[in-house]
N, C-alpha and C positions, 0 to 999 in steps of 0.2 A: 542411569548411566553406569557404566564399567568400573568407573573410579571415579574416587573424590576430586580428579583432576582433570578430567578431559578435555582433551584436544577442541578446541573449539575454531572454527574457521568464519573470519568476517567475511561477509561480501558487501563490494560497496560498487553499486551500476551508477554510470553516467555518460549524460549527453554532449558534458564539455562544461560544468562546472568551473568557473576559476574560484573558487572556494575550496576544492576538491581538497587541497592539499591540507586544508586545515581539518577536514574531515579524517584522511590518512593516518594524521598527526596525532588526531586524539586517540586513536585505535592503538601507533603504536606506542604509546605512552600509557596502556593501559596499565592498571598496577595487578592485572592476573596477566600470567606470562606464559601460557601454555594454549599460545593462540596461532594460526599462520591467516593474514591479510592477505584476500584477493580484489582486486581491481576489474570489472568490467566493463572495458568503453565500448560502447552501443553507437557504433559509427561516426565518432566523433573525433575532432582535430585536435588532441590535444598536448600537452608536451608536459611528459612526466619522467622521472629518471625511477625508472624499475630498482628502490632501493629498500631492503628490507618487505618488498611485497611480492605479488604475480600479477602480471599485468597483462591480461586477456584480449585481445584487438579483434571484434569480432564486426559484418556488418551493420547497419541500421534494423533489431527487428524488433525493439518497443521494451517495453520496461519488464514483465514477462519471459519473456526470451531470455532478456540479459540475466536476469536472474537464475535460470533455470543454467546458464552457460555457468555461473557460479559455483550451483551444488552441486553439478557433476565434477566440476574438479577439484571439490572441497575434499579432505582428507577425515574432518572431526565429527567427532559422533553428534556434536552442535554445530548449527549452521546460525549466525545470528546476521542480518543486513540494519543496515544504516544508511542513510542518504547522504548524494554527493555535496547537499546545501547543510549538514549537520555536524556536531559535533558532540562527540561522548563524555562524561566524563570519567573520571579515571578509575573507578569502580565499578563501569557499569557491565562488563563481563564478568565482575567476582559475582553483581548481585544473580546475573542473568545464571551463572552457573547454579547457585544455589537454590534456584527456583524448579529447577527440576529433581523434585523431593521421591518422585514414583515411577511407574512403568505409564502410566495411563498420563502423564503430562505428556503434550504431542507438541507443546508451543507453549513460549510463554512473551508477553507482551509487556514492556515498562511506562515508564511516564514521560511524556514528549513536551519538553518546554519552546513552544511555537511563535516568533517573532514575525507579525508579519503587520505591513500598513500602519506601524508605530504601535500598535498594541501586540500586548503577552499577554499569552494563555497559558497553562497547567492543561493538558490531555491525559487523565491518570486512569480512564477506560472509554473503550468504544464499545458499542453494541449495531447490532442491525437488525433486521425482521426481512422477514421474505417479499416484501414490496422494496428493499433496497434505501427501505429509509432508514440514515446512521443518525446517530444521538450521541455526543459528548458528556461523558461525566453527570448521567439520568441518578437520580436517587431512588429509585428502584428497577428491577426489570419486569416488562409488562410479559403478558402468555407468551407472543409468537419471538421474542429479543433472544438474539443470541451473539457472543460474546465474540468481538473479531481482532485482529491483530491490527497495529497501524504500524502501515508498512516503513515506515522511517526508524523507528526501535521495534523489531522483534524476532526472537529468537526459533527455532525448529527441531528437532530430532528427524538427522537422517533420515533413519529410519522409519518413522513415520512419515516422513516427504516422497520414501521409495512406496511406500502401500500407497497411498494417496495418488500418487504419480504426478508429483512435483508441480508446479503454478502450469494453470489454463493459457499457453501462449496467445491465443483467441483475444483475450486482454491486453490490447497494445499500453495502456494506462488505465487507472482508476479502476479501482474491483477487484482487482486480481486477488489480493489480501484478504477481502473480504469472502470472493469463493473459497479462497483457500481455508478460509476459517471455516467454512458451514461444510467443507468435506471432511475439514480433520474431526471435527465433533460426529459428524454423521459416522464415521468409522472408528466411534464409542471413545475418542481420545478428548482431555481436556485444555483446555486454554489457562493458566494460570498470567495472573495480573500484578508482577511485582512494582510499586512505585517508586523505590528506591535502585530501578534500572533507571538511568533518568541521560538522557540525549535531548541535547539544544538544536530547533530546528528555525534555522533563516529560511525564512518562504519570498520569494519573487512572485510580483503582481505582471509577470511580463507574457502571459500567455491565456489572455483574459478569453476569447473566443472562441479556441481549441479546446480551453477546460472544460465550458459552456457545452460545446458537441460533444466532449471525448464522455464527459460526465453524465448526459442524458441517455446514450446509445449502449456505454456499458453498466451503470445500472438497468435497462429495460433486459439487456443480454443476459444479466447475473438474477434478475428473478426468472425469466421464462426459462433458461435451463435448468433450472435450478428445483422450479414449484411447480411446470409445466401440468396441465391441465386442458380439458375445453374450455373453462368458464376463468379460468385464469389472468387473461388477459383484459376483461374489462374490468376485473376485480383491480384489477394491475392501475388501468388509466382513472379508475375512480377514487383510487387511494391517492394517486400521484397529481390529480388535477388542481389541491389548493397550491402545488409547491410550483407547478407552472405556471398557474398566476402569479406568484410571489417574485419568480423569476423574473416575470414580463413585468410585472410591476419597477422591479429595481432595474432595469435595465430603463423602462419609461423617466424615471424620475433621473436618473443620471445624462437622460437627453435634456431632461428639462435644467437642472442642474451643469450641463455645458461638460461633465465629465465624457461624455459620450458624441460625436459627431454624427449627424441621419446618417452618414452611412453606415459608422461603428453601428449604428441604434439595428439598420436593417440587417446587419451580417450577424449581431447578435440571435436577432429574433430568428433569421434563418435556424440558427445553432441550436436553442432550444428547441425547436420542432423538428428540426432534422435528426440530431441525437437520439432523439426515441425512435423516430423511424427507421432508422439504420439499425438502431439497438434489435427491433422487435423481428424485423426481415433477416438477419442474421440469427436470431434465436429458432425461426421456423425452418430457414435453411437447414442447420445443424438436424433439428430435431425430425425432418425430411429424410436427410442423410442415414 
């Protein structure tokens, strides 16, 4: 960074949050003060008094988009996001600053305290591998594991978001972070993992069967552009086949269990099989193109 003090710019996207405001809140109560807060609604109805922040009003174009609408009118040489369902606490910009120690940090990612379905979790690292499979909090990293951000606490370097050329809009949800992570290292920059960044994150169980599609199609999208090959994509479906049983499994047993109605049961299962096939017919598109 330029100075021990930089400018650091939030961005916080939402689809219509009514928590929003307590997300806003935590930002600007942060106790590092050399921040300016931007707001992106992603085509949503919401009513917020433009006070102390910018508030961007742009159409519906996915999580991605919105983001990207963010860092361009970001002003600081840091760009950090946070979700509209979270909340910071009051140091987590002093920690987030000081984690950028060299030239070669491109990102740095904190520790995400997750509430969801009555249980807490601690998120203090993510990893992934070029089949798209993530791991919470592994006790060691295996060969192909590389270090990714979670997008609800993490931070960026401009600068390095302009070489990179800022998030894959391609990614309407899920992934995006994760490409993002495996271009910022490819183009020799580091990931640094402070857990003393630390954001409270309230998760909603209210979008069970889009997650299901959104979740299978863009990871199949985020390896095959990614590792693209001939022999790739069955390497792809053979690494991925116990976790689609697992899927079909928990979605069976929540029929049986009455959490699930046949038709929820059938629109599920739609979901997981469709998701990778959208995912993978999009990836050969592009790579057509």
């Amino acid at each position: 960074m330029k100075t021990n003090n930089p400018l650091v710019s939030v961005v916080i996207t939402t689809i219509g949050q009514r928590e929003i405001r307590k997300a806003i809140d935590s930002v600007l109560n942060s106790s590092y003060k050399n921040f300016e807060l931007i707001v992106v609604n992603d085509g949503a109805k919401i009513n917020l008094t433009e006070k102390g922040f910018c508030l961007i009003n742009q159409e519906h174009k996915g999580l991605a988009a919105a983001r990207n609408t963010g860092i361009k009118k970001a002003k600081g040489e840091i760009i950090a996001f946070i979700d509209d369902d979270a909340v910071a606490e009051k140091n987590w910009l002093k920690e987030i600053v000081s984690s950028f120690v060299s030239a070669e940090i491109g990102a740095v990612s904190g520790k995400s305290i997750e509430y969801f379905e009555g249980k807490t979790t601690e998120n203090r690292l993510w990893v992934c591998n070029k089949f798209g499979l993530i791991k919470v909090n592994p006790k060691k990293l295996e060969k192909n594991d590389f270090i990714v951000l979670h997008g609800c606490n993490m931070a960026l370097s401009k600068k390095v978001l302009q070489k990179v050329n800022f998030e894959d809009e391609n990614f309407i949800f899920y992934f995006d972070e994760i490409d993002l992570s495996w271009r910022i290292q490819k183009a020799g920059f580091k990931i640094a993992v402070n857990p003393n960044a630390i954001v409270r994150h309230f998760i909603k169980s209210n979008a069970r069967f889009g997650n299901k599609f959104g979740f299978g199609k863009f990871k199949y999208y985020f390896a095959l552009k990614n590792f693209n090959s001939l022999f790739f994509l069955p390497l792809l479906l053979l690494n991925d086949f116990p976790f689609l049983l697992n899927d079909l499994k928990r979605s069976f047993q929540d029929l049986l269990k009455k959490k699930l109605s046949l038709k929820g049961f059938l629109i599920e299962f739609y979901s997981i099989f469709a998701g990778r096939v959208f995912g993978t017919g999009k990836a050969f598109i592009d790579l057509i193109k």
